[in-house]
C-alpha positions as MATLAB code, in Angstrom:
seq = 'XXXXXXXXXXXXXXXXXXXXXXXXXXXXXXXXXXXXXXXXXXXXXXXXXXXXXXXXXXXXXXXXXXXXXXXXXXXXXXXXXXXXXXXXXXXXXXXXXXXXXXXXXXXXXXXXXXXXXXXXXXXXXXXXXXXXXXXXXXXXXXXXXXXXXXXXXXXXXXXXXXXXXXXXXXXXXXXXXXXXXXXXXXXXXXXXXXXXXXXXXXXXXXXXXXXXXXXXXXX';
ca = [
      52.720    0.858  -40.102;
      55.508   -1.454  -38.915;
      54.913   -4.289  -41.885;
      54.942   -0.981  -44.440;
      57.727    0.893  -42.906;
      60.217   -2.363  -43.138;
      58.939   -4.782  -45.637;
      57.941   -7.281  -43.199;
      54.260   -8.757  -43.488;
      54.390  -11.542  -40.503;
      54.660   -9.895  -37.227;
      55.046  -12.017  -33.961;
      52.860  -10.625  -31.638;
      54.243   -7.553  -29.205;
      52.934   -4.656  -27.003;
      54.194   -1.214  -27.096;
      57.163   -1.022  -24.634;
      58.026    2.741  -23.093;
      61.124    1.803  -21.282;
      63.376   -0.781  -22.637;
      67.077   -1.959  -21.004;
      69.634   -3.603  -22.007;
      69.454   -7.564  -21.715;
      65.908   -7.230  -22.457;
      64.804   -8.163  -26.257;
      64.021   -5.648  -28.830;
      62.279   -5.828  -31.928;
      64.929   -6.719  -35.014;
      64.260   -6.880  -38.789;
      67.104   -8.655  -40.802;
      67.278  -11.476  -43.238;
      65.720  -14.567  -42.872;
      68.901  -17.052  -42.421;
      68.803  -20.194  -44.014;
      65.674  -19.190  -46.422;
      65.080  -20.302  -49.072;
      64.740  -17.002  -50.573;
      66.088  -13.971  -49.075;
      63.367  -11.863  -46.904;
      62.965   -9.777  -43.876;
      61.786  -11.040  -40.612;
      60.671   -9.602  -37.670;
      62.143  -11.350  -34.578;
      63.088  -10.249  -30.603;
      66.667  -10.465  -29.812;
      68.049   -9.835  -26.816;
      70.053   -6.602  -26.386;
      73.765   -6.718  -25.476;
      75.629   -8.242  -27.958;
      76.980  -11.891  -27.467;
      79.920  -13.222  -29.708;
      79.998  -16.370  -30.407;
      83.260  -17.493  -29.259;
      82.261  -15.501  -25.672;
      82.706  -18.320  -22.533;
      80.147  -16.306  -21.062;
      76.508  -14.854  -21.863;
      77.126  -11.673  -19.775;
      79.399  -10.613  -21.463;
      76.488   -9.124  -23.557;
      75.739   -6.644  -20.734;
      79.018   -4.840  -21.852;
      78.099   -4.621  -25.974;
      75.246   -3.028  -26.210;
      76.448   -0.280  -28.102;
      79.204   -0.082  -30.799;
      81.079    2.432  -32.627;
      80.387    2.455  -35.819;
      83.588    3.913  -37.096;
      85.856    0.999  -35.190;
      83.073   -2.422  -34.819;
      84.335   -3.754  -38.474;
      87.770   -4.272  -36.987;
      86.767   -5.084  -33.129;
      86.800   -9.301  -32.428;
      83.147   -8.929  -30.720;
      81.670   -7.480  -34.069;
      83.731   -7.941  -37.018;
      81.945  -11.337  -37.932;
      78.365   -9.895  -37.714;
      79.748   -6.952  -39.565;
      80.435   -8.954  -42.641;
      77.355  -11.632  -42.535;
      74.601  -10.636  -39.740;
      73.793   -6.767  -39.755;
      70.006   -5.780  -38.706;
      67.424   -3.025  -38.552;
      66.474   -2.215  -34.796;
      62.634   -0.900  -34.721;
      61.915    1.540  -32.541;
      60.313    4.959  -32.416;
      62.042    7.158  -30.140;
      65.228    6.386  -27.382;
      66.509    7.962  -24.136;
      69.736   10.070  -23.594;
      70.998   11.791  -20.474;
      72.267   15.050  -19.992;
      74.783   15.485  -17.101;
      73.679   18.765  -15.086;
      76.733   19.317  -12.585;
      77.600   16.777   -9.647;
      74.347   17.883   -7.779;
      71.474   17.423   -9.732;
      70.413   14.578  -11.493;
      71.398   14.228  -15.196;
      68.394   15.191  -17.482;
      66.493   12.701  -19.463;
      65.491   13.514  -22.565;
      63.303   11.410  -24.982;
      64.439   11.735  -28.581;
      61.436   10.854  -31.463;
      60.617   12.177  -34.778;
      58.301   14.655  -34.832;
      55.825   12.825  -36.833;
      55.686    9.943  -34.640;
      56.775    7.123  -37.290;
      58.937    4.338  -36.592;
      62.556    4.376  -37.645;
      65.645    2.342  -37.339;
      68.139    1.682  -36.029;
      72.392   -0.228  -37.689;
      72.328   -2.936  -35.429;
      74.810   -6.424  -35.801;
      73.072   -9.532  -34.260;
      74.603  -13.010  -33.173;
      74.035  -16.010  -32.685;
      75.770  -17.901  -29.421;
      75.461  -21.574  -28.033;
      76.916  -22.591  -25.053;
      78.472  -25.543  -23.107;
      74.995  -26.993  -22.020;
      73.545  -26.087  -25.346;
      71.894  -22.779  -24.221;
      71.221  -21.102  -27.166;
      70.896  -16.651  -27.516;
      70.611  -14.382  -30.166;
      71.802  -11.156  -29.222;
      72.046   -7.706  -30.841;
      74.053   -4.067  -30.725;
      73.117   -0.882  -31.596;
      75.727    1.467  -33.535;
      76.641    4.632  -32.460;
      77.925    7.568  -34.403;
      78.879   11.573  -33.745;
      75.975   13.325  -32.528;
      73.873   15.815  -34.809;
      73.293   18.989  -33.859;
      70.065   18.123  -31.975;
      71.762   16.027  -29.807;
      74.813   17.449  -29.223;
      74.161   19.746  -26.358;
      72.742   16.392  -25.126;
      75.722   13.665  -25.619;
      78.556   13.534  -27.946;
      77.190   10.449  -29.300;
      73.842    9.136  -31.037;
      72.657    5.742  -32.178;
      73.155    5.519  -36.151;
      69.176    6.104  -37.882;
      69.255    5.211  -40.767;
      67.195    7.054  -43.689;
      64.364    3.877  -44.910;
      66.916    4.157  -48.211;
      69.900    3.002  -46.671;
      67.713   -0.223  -45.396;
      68.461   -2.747  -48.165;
      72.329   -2.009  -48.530;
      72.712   -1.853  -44.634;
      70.881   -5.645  -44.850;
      73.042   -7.045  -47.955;
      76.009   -8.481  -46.305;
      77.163   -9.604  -50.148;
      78.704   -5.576  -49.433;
      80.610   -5.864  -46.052;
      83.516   -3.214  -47.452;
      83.218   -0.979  -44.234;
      83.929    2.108  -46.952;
      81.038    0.928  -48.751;
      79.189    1.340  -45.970;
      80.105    4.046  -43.916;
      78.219    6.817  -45.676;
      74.914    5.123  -44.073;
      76.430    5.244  -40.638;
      76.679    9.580  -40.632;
      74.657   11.157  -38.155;
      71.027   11.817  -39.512;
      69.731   15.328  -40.084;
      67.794   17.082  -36.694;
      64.891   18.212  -38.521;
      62.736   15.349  -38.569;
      63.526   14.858  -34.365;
      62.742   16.096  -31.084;
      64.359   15.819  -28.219;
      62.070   16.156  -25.291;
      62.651   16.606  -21.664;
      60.930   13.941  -19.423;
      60.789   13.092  -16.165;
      63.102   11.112  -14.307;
      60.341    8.132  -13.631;
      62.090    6.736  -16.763;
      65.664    6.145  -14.597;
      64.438    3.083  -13.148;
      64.370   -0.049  -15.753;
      61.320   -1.433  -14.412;
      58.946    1.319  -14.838;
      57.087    0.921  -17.678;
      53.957    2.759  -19.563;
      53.694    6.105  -21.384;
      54.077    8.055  -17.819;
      58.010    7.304  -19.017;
      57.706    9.716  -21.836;
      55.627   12.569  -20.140;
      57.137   16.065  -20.353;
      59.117   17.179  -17.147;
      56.811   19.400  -15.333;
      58.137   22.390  -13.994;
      57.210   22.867  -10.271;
      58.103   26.993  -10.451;
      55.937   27.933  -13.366;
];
């Protein structure tokens, strides 16, 4: 379903993840650089973008998001803007809703009702550093939430319709006008956002337990 959904027909090999945080890689289509042909690859970047000019690597833990109505002008993401711009696979994400200062914030786990992958506007670089230490690094943009989400959060990462996938890849169009009609918030019908439990808070749980419905202990 993956190779179909995003023109890709070599996959490196992966397991489904449940649960994943920033700094750890995610699963990014974008054009092969320095092909001889132009294609889509499937490759794990890290996530939390690193510019290239950045003295340090964690500075990534800061970037993993970006707004997609400001990155073409912002010094961390105007570069990949014009020449590295990706597709970042997944098939559902995590938001938290604040529930007053004494409760917990909600989790909810947002996915398409059918199940089928999607993707996200992501930017990806490419940083080496003093002892030749070498990262590629990606961000995720963000946009105005839809109506789903916006009891939820007042923002939502950018999904883009499979459509938009070939002009969000060809950087020969960086014109941030061009562009911006991809970056709207996508419609709520096909998505869901489910309440889960909070076993998903901590980064190193793992498993589908992180996307089980939030049981309610008084019905």
């Amino acid at each position: 379903m993956i190779a179909e959904q995003f023109a890709v027909f070599e996959l490196p090999p992966f397991a489904p993840r449940f649960n994943v945080a920033p700094s750890q890689p995610v699963a990014v289509v974008r054009l092969s650089p320095g092909g001889a042909e132009p294609g889509r690859e499937l490759v794990w970047l890290r996530w939390g973008l690193v510019p290239s000019w950045a003295k340090d690597p964690a500075v990534g833990n800061r970037m993993i998001n970006a707004r997609a109505e400001t990155a073409p002008e912002k010094p961390a993401f105007r570069a990949a803007w014009k020449r590295r711009r990706c597709l970042v696979a997944a098939d559902g994400f995590y938001e938290w809703q604040s529930r007053g200062s004494r409760r917990p914030k909600q989790p909810y786990f947002i996915h398409r009702l059918d199940d089928r992958p999607f993707a996200f506007a992501g930017l990806w670089e490419s940083w080496e550093g003093a002892d030749h230490s070498y990262l590629e690094t990606c961000t995720i943009l963000t946009t105005e939430a839809n109506e789903l989400m916006r009891p939820i959060h007042d923002r939502m990462p950018v999904i883009l319709a499979s459509e938009s996938y070939e002009p969000w890849l060809d950087v020969s169009h960086p014109d941030p006008r061009a562009l911006a009609p991809l970056l709207r918030p996508p419609p709520s019908d096909p998505l869901e956002a489910l309440p889960v439990g909070t076993y998903v808070n901590r980064p190193t749980n793992e498993g589908p337990k992180c996307i089980e419905p939030e049981r309610d202990l008084f019905s």
